[in-house]
Each structure stands twice: as structure tokens, then as C-alpha cells.
N, C-alpha and C positions, 0 to 999 in steps of 0.2 A: 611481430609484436604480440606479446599476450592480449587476450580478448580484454581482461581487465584496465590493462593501461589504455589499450584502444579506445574503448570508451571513455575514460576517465579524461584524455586527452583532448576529448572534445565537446566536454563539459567542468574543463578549469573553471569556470568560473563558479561553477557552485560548491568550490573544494573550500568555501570560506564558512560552507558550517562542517568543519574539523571529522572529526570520526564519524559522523553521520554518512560521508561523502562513500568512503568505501564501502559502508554499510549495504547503501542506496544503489551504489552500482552492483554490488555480489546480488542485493535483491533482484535487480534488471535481469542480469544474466541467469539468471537458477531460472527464471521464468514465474517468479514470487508475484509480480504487479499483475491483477487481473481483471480484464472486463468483462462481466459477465451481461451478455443481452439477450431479452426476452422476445420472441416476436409470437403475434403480429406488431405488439405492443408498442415495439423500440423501448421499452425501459432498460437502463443500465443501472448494475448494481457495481461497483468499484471497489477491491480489496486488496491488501497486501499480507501475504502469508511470512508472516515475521518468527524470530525465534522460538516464540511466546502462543503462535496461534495466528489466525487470522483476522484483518483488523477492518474493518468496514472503513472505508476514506470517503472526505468530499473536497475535492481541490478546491470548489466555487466557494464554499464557506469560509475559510478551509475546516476541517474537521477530519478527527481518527478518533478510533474508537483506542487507543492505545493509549496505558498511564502517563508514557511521559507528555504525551499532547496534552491529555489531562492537567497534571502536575506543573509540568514546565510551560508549557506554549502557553495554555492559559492564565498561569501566573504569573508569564512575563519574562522569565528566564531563557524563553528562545523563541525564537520563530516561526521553528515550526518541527518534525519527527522525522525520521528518516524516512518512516512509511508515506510521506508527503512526499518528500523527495524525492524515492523510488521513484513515486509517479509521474514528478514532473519530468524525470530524467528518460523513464521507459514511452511516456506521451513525446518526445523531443525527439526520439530515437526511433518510433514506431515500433518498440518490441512491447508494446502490451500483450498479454498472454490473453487472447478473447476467444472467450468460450459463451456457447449458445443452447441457448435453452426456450421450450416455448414456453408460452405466458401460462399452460398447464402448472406449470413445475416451477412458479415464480415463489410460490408460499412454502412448498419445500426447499428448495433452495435456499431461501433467506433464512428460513427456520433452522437451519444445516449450520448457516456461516452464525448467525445467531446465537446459538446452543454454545459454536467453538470459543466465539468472543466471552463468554459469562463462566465456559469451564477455564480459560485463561484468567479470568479475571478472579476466580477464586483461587486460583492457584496461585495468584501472586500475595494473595492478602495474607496465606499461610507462612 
């Protein structure tokens, strides 16, 4: 069985937000969904690296830094982004892509995924 239907299969039930679903699984598999932690610190920084750039996510809010969260989820039109998705699907799955960093390298790092989120965001306004 392809790795995509593999998955896919065993997360039917989240195929009820439409084209988001394969979106969300191709993110899982590329290795897109990422936990980035700091130690000694434990701080986790949470992102999903989407067509568009990198998207800073917070499941617990929920929140993405991405327009259609923006636009849509908070207007009302949906629920929630794919980059949401992604995560709850790669968090279900145990395929979060976690990467480690020390607490040194906590302000570059953010500064990094930062910079990528605000050069997507101008690039979409164009």
C-alpha cells in the first residue's frame, strides 16, 4: 500500500475537511510538521513548513500564522488550516519531525522562522 493511502486510512475520519485532508497528510510525510525544542529550557516552538513558507502553529489556541487561518478560521468559514491538521495528524501518528536546539539558539531560531513567516506574508499581498 502506498505510504499516502496508509495513512490516510487511518485517519478517515478527519477526510471531512475535503482537500485540506491530502494536503495534511503529504505535509506529515515530507517531514513538514515540526517540533522544535530548546533545552535545558523544554520550550517548544511548533511549525509547519507549507507551500507558502513556514507557519508558526498553536494546537492549544488553536492558532497558525497562515492567511487562511487568518481569513477563514477566524471569520468563521472553517475550522481550522491544513497546517492544523498536519499537526494533529503527524502528533497521532508520532511522525513529528523534532528537532533540537539549545536554549542558546532559542532567539535565532525564532528570529529565522520569523523573518520566513513576514517574507511569505509579503509575498502574498503582492
Amino acid at each position: 500500500m502506498d505510504p499516502r493511502e496508509e495513512l490516510a486510512s487511518h485517519f478517515t475520519h478527519y477526510s471531512k475537511y475535503g482537500n485540506k485532508f491530502p494536503k495534511a497528510i503529504e505535509a506529515v510525510l515530507s517531514g513538514s510538521v515540526k517540533k522544535h525544542t530548546f533545552s535545558p529550557s523544554g520550550r517548544v516552538v511548533l511549525t509547519v513548513v507549507g507551500r507558502d513558507g513556514e507557519e508558526f502553529i498553536d494546537p492549544e489556541r488553536p492558532f497558525c500564522s497562515c492567511d487562511n487561518f487568518f481569513f477563514k478560521v477566524l471569520g468563521g468559514g472553517a475550522e481550522l488550516c491544513y497546517h492544523l491538521l498536519s499537526y494533529k495528524i503527524a502528533s497521532e501518528s508520532k511522525r513529528l519531525d523534532t528537532v533540537a536546539f539549545s536554549d542558546e539558539e532559542y532567539a535565532s531560531v525564532l528570529s529565522a522562522i520569523s523573518r520566513d513567516v513576514l517574507t511569505s506574508m509579503r509575498e502574498q499581498r503582492r
